[in-house]
C-alpha positions in Angstrom: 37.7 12.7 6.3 34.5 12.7 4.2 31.7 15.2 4.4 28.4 14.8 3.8 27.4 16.5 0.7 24.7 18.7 0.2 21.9 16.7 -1.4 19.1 19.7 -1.4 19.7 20.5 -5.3 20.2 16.5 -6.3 16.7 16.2 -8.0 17.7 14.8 -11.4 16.8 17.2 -13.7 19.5 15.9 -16.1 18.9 13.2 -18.8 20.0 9.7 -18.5 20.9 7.5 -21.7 19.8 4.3 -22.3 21.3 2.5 -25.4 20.6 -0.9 -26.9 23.5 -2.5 -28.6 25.6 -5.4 -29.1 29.1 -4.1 -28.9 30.5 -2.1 -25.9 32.7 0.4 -27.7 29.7 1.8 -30.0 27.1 1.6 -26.8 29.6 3.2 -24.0 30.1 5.9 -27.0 26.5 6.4 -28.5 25.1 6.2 -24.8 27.9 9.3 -23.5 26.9 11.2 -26.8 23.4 11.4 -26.0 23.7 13.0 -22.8 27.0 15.0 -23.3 25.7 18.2 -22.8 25.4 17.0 -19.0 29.3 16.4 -18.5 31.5 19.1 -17.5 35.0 18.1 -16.6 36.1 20.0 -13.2 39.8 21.1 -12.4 39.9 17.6 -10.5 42.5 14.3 -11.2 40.1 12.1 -13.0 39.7 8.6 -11.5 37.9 5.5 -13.6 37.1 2.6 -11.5 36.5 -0.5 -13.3 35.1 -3.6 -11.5 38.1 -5.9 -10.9 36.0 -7.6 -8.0 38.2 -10.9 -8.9 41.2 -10.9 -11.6 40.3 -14.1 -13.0 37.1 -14.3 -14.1 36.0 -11.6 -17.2 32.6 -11.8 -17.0 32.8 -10.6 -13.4 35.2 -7.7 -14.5 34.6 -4.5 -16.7 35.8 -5.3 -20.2 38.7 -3.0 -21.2 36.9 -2.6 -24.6 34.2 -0.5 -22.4 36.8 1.1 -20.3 38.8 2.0 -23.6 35.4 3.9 -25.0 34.9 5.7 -21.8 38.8 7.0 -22.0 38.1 8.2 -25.4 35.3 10.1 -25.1 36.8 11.9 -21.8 39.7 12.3 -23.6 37.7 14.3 -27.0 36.6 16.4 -23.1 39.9 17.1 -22.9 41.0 15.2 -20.2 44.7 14.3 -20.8 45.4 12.1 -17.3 43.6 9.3 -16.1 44.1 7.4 -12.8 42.6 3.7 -13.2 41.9 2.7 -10.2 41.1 -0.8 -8.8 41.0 -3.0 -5.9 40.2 -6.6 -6.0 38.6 -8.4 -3.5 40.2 -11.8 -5.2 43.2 -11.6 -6.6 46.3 -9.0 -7.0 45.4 -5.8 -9.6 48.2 -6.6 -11.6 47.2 -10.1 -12.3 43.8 -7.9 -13.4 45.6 -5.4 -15.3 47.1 -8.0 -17.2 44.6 -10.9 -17.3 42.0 -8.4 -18.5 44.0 -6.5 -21.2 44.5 -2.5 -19.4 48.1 -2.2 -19.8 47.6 -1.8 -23.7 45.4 1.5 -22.1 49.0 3.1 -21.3 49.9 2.6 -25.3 47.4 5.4 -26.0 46.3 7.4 -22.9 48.5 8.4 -20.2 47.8 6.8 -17.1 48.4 5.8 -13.7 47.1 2.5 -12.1 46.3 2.8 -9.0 46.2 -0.2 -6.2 42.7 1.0 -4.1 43.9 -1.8 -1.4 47.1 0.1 -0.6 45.7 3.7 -0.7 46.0 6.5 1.6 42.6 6.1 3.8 39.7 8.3 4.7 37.3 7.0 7.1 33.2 7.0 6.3 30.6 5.8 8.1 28.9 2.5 8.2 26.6 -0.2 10.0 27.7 -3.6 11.9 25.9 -6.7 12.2 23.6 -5.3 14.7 22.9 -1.7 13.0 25.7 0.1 15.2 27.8 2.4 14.3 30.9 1.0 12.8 33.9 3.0 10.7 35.0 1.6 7.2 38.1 3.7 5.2 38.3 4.2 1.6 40.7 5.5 -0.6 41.7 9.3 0.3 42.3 9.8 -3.8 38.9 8.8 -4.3 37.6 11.7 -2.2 39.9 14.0 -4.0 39.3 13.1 -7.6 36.3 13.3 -10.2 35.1 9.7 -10.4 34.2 7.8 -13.4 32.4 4.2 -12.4 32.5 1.9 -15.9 31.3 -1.5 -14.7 29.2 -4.3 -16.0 25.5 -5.0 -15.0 25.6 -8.2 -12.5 23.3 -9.7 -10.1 24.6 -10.0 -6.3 24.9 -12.4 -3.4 23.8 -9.6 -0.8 21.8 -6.7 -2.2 20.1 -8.1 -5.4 22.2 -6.5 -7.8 25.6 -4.5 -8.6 26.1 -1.7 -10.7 27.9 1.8 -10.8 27.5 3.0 -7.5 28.3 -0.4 -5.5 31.7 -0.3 -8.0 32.6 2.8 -6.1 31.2 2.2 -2.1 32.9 -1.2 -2.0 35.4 -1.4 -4.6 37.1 1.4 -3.1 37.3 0.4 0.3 41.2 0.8 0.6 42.1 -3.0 1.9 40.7 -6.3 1.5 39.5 -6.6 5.3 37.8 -3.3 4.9 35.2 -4.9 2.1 34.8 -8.0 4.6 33.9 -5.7 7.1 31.5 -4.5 4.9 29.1 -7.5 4.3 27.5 -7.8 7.9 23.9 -8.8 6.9 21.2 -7.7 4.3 20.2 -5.0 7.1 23.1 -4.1 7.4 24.8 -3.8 4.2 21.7 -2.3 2.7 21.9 0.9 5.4 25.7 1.1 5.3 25.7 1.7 1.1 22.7 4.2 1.5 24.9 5.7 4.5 28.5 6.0 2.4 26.1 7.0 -0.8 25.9 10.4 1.6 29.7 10.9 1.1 30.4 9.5 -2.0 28.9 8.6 -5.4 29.8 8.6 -8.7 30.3 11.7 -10.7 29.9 9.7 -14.0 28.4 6.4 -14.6 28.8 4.0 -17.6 26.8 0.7 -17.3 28.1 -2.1 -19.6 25.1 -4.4 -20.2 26.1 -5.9 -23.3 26.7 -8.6 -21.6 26.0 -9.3 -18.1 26.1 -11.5 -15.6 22.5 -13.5 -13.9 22.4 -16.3 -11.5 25.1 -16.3 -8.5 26.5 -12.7 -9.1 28.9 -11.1 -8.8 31.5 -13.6 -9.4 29.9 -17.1 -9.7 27.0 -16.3 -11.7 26.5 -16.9 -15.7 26.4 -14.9 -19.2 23.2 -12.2 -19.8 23.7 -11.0 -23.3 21.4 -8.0 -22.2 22.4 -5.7 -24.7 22.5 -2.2 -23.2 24.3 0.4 -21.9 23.5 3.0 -19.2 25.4 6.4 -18.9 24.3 9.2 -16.4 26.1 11.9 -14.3 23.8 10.9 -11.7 24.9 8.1 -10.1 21.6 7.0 -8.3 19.8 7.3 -11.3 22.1 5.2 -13.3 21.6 2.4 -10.9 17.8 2.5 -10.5 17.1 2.3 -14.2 19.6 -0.1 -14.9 18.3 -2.5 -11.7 14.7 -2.5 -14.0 16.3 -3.1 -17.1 17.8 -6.2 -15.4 14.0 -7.3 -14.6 14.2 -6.6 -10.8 11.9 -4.0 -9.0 13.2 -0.5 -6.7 11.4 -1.8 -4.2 13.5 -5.0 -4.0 16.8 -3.2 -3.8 17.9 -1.3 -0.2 20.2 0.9 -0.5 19.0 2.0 -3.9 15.4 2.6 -2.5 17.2 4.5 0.9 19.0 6.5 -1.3 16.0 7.8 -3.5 14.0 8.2 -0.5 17.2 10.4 0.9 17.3 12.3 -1.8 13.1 13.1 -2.5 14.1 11.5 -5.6 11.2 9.1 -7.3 11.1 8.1 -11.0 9.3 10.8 -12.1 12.8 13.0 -12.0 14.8 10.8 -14.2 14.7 11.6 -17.7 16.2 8.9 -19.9 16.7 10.1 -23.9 17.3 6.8 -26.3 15.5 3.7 -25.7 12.8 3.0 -23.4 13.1 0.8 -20.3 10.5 -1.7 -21.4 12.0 -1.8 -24.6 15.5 -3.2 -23.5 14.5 -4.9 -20.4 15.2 -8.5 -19.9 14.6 -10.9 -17.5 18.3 -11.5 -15.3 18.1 -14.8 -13.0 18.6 -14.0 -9.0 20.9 -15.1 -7.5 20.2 -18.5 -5.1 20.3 -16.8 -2.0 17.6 -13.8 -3.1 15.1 -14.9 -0.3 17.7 -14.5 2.6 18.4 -10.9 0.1 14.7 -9.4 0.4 14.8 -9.2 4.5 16.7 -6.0 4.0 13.7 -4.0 5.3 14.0 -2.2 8.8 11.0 -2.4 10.8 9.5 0.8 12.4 11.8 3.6 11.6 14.8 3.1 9.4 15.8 6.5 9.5 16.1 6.6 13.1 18.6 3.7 13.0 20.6 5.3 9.9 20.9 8.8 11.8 22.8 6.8 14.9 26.1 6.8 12.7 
């Protein structure tokens, strides 16, 4: 199974990057240079999860170009296996693999693709529709590996926005009924990401904002040509800066604002080297249903209702 982790040093005393540029390659690079005194590679199979959330529609998928940069610059870390691993909700992953462009990846690094869906399973814990306890399984390799989340920076049709750490808590639920078992409500959803965010988050997170997606996210929405990518080790941090560069608020965002107020983390602990978040920020469309979104909040005492699970 999953443990919880041990949160009490998690304060973000490391630097987040925030690039502008137009071309993924050169921003997932020029982004992981600028804080790459904060990566250190442990003795762990290394695990990149792209977002294949459908495997017919790019501009709901990680780009290869940006997954190609990321292998690179692990690579010059020395890592010399990768494990892709993804796990549509729509579609087969290799209909992805191939629709998207990853199988030229094996030409030049060696690696294993991974099928999340059919992965051995580890259970974690979660909400259902009327905040009880309820048991979701993700992939066992996941838990085993260190994890790199390269995804693209999308608006949502339940929690406001995607980015790295929702890549990770719901694109590596192993099996396709385990992601619809996920989405049980705003109240719900929001607690149960803050609740698996206890067990799991990303080691390393690249966000590919180049170009984005507004509007009906994650897979019905339209182009963002945002211009910017995120890179931290942190992989709450990464999330809450990229949320404002997409024009949205913390406060409007659950699970990201559980998971600060989990971890005593506030803005003021997140130091971001390169450009400034008012410099790059732009203004993504919501998605239609962002009213139905915003009753995430818990009234009286949220905590009391995450500590049942």
């Amino acid at each position: 199974t999953v443990s919880d982790r041990d949160w009490s040093s998690d304060v973000c005393s490391s630097d987040l990057s925030l690039v502008s540029s137009a071309n993924s390659v050169s921003g997932v690079l020029d982004s992981l240079s600028l804080i790459d005194d904060q990566v250190s590679i442990p003795d762990r199979p290394v695990m990149v999860k792209p977002n294949f959330v459908t495997t017919s529609n790019q501009l709901a998928a990680t780009h290869v170009d940006a997954t190609r940069a990321t292998l690179e610059y692990l690579s010059q870390k020395g890592v010399s296996k990768f494990v892709i691993a993804v796990g549509p909700a729509i579609g087969t992953p290799d209909s992805g693999l191939d629709n998207y462009g990853y199988r030229a990846l094996a030409n030049d690094f060696s690696v294993e693709f991974l099928d999340l869906n059919t992965d051995a399973r580890v259970p974690v814990p979660a909400f259902d529709d009327q905040l009880n306890p309820q048991t979701l399984y993700m992939s066992k390799r996941l838990s085993e590996s260190y994890v790199v989340s390269v995804c693209p920076m999308k608006t949502h049709n339940n929690v406001v926005v995607t980015l790295g750490l929702k890549n990770i808590l719901v694109g590596t639920l192993s099996g396709v009924e385990q992601k619809r078992k996920i989405h049980k409500g705003s109240k719900a959803i929001n607690l149960t990401l803050a609740k698996m965010a206890q067990h799991v988050t990303p080691d390393l997170t690249i966000i590919d904002g180049v170009i984005g997606m507004q509007g009906n996210g994650p897979i019905a929405g339209y182009e963002m040509p945002s211009n910017v990518v995120v890179a931290a080790h942190h992989g709450i941090a990464a999330d809450v800066v990229g949320l404002q560069v997409m024009g949205f608020e913390l406060e409007k965002v659950g699970y990201l604002r559980y998971a600060m107020e989990l971890r005593n983390l506030s803005m003021n602990d997140i130091e971001i080297v390169g450009a400034d978040i008012e410099a790059v920020r732009v203004e993504y469309a919501p998605h239609d249903d962002i009213a139905e979104q915003l009753t995430w909040p818990i009234e009286g005492n949220w905590r009391g209702v995450f500590d049942r699970s």
